[in-house]
C-alpha positions in Angstrom: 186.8 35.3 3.3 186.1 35.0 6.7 188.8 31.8 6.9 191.4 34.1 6.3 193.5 33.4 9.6 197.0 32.3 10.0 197.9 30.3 13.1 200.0 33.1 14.1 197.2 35.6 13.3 195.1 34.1 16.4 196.8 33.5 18.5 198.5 36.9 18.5 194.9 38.2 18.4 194.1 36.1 21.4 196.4 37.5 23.4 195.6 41.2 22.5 192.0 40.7 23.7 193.5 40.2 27.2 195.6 43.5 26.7 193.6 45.7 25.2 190.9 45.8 27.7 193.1 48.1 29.5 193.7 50.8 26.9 192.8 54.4 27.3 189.7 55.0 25.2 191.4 58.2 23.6 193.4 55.8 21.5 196.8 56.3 22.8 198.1 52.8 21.8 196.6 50.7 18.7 194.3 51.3 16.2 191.0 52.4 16.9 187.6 50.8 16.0 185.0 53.3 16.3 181.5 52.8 16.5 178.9 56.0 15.6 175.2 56.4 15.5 174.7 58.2 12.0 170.8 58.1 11.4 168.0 57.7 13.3 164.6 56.7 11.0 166.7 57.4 7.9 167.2 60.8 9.4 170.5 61.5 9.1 172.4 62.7 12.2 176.5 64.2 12.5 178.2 61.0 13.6 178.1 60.9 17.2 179.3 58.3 20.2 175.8 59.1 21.8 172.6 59.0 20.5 169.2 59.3 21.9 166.2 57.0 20.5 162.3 56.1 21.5 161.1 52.8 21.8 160.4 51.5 17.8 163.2 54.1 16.2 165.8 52.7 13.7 169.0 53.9 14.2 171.8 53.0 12.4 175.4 52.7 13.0 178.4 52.6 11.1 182.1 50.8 11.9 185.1 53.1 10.9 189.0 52.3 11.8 191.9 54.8 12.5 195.2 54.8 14.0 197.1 51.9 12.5 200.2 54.1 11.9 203.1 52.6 13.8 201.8 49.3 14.4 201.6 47.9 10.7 202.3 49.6 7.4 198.9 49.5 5.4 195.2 47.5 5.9 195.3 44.6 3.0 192.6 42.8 5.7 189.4 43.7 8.2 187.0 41.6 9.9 184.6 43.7 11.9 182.1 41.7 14.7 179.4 42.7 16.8 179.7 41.9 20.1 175.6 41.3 20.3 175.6 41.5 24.3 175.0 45.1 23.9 171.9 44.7 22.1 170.3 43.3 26.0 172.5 45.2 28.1 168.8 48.0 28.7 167.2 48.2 31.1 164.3 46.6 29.8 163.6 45.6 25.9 166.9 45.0 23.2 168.0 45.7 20.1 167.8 43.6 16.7 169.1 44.2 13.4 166.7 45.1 10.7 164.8 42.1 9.5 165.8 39.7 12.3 162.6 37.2 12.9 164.1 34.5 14.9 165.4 33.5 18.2 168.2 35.7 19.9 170.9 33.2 18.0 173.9 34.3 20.0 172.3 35.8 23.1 173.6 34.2 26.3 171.5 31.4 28.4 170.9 29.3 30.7 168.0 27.3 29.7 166.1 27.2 26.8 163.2 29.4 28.0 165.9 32.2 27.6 166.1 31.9 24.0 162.5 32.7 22.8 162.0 29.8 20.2 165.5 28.8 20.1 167.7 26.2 22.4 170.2 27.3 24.9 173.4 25.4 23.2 177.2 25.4 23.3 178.9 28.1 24.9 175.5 28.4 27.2 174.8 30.9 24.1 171.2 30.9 22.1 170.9 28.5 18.8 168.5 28.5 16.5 166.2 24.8 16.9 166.2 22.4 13.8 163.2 21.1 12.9 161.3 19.0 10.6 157.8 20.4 10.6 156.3 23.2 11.7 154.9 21.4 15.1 159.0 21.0 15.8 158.4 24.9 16.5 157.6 26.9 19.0 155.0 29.3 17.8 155.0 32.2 16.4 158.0 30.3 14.3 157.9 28.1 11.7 160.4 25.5 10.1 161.8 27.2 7.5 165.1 26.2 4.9 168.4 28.2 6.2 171.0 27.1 3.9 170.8 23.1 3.8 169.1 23.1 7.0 165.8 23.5 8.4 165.3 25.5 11.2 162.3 27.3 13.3 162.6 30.6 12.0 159.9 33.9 11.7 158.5 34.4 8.4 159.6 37.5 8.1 163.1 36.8 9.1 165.5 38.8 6.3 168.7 39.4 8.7 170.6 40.7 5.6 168.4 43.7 5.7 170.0 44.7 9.1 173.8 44.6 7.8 175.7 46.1 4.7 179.0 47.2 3.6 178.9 50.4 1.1 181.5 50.0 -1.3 180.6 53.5 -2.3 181.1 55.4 1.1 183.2 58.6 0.9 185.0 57.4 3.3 185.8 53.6 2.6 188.8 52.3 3.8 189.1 50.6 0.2 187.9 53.2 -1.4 188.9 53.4 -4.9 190.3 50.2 -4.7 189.0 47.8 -7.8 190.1 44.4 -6.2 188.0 44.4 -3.2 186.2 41.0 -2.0 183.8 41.5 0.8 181.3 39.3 2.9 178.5 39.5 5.9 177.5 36.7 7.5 174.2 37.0 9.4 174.5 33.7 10.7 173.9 34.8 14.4 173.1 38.0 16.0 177.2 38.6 16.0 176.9 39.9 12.5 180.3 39.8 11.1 181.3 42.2 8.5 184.9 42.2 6.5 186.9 42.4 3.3 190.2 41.7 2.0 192.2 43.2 -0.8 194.4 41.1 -4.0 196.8 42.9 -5.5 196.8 45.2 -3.2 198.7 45.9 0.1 196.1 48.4 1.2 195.7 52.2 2.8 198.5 53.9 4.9 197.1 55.6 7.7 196.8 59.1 6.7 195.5 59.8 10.3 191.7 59.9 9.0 189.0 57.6 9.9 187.6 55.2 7.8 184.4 53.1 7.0 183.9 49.5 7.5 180.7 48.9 7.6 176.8 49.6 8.3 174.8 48.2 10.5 170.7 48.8 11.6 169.2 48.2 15.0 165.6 48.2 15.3 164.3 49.5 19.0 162.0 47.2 20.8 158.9 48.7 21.7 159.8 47.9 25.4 163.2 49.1 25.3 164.2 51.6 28.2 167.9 52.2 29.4 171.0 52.7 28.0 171.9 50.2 25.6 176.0 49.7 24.8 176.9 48.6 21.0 180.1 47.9 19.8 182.4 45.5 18.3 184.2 42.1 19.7 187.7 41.8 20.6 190.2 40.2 18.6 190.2 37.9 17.5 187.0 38.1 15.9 187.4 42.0 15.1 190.9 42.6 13.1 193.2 45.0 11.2 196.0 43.1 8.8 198.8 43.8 7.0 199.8 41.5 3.8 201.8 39.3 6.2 198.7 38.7 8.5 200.4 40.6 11.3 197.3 42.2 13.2 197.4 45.7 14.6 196.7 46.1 18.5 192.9 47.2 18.5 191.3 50.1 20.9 187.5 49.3 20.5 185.1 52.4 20.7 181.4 52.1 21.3 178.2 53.9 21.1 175.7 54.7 23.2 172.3 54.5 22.3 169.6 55.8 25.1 166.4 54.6 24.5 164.9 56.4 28.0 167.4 57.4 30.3 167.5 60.7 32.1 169.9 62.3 29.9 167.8 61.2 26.9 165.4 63.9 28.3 168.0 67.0 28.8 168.9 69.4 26.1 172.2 69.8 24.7 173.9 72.7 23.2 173.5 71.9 19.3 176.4 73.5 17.5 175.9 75.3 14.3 179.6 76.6 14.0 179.9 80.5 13.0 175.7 80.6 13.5 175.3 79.8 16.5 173.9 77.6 19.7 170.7 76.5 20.3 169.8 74.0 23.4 168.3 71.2 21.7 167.6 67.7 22.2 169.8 65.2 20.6 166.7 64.0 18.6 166.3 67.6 17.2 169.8 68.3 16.2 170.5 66.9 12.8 173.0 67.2 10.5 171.8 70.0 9.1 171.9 72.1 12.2 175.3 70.9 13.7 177.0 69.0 16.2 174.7 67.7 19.5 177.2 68.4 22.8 176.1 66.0 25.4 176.5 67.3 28.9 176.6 71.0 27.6 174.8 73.9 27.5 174.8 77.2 25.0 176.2 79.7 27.5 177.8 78.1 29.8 181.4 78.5 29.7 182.9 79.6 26.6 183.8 76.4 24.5 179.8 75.4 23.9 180.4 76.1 20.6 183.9 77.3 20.2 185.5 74.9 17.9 182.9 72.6 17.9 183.7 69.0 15.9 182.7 69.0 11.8 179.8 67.1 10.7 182.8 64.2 9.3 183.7 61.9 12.0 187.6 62.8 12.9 190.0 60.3 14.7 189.2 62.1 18.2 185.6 61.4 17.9 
């Protein structure tokens, strides 16, 4: 499903990567691809743009889309791709999906001692190495069989573990929607999710926001800094009407501190008509309410005052 392009569909999307790097982040123009941290060790957490971790945590984060009003009718189409910089872009330590034991397939390089087992390839981006035997590899990989191919892979390596679409969400953009085909290739760190839609001409915006898809990171043990996750431009991320016209994209990252200073400073946690409590992000959970970064309980007087529901909204 992932061939589904028309001619004009890239190069149209092409051209909006150029654009859209200078779009307000409050989605003023084009649809919106958020990105939001909703569990940390299968903890859940109210969806939030920031989220604080410690070296080893899970955390995973989910893709949702809003906004397409005005710029085509309904969704038939989405592709949704990682832009896997973010998983280096620490201080120190990264980021890999659940079940990734291999080389940083994707990562950028200069030589080949930058790709931990792998080769630095075309693109001067990490590949994994093919092999024949298990002396092809650089240890502690083996050759392993990847399709038709044999490459130097861990033995562990599940990368499908780290990358799912729930056709059962609440809030699926398809939801309810029998015709549905959907894919995720784990090919390279760039997981790429999507799904497209027969019979069907797909969702009106109705102003919410919907999910796409799931992903989970897996802290390194040395990680410190604040890491930056988020989709790719178009062309590889994309919204589509049943024409293959594309709607203009406004991409929306998290933030996932893993050690920063902020990571250490309580928030106000907002519990709606009960209350404030100054928290860390890592104590407020869904159950409690919504973690304000950069707030305090007391200070001023909109702490708490209509604090944002547990369900991720469009303004989120």
């Amino acid at each position: 499903m992932f061939a589904i392009h028309s001619k004009q569909h890239r190069v149209r999307g092409a051209a909006w990567a150029i654009v859209v790097a200078g779009v307000s982040s409050n989605g003023a123009w084009g649809a919106v691809i958020h990105t939001k941290a909703v569990r940390v060790n299968e903890v859940a957490v109210a969806p939030t743009s920031y989220v604080v971790v410690n070296p080893g945590d899970q955390v995973d984060i989910e893709f949702y889309a809003s906004g397409w009003a005005g710029e085509i009718d309904t969704v038939r189409t989405w592709q949704a791709s990682v832009d896997s910089a973010g998983y280096f872009s620490g201080e120190r330590g990264v980021l890999m999906p659940l079940g990734w034991d291999a080389p940083p397939a994707g990562r950028p390089c200069q030589t080949d001692e930058d790709c931990t087992g792998g080769i630095c390839g075309r693109l001067d981006k990490c590949a994994f190495a093919a092999c024949v035997t298990d002396a092809d590899c650089v240890a502690p990989f083996t050759c392993k069989q990847l399709s038709s191919t044999y490459w130097c892979l861990g033995v562990d390596h599940a990368p499908e573990s780290g990358g799912s679409i729930d056709a059962e969400h609440p809030e699926s953009i398809f939801g309810g929607i029998s015709n549905v085909v959907s894919a995720v290739d784990t090919s390279t760190l760039g997981y790429r999710f999507g799904a497209t839609l027969f019979l069907d001409d797909g969702p009106a915006d109705d102003g919410g926001m919907y999910y796409l898809c799931t992903l989970r990171l897996v802290v390194s043990d040395d990680a410190r800094g604040v890491f930056t996750v988020g989709a790719s431009y178009p062309p590889f991320t994309f919204l589509s009407d049943p024409s293959y016209v594309d709607a203009p994209l406004v991409l929306q990252p998290v933030t996932i501190d893993a050690g920063s200073d902020a990571a250490l400073e309580p928030g106000a946690c907002c519990r709606g008509l009960r209350g404030c409590e100054n928290l860390l992000q890592s104590e407020c959970t869904e159950q409690r309410g919504f973690w304000q970064r950069g707030q305090a309980c007391g200070v001023g007087t909109q702490s708490c005052v209509g604090a944002r529901p547990l369900r991720p909204t469009a303004q989120d």
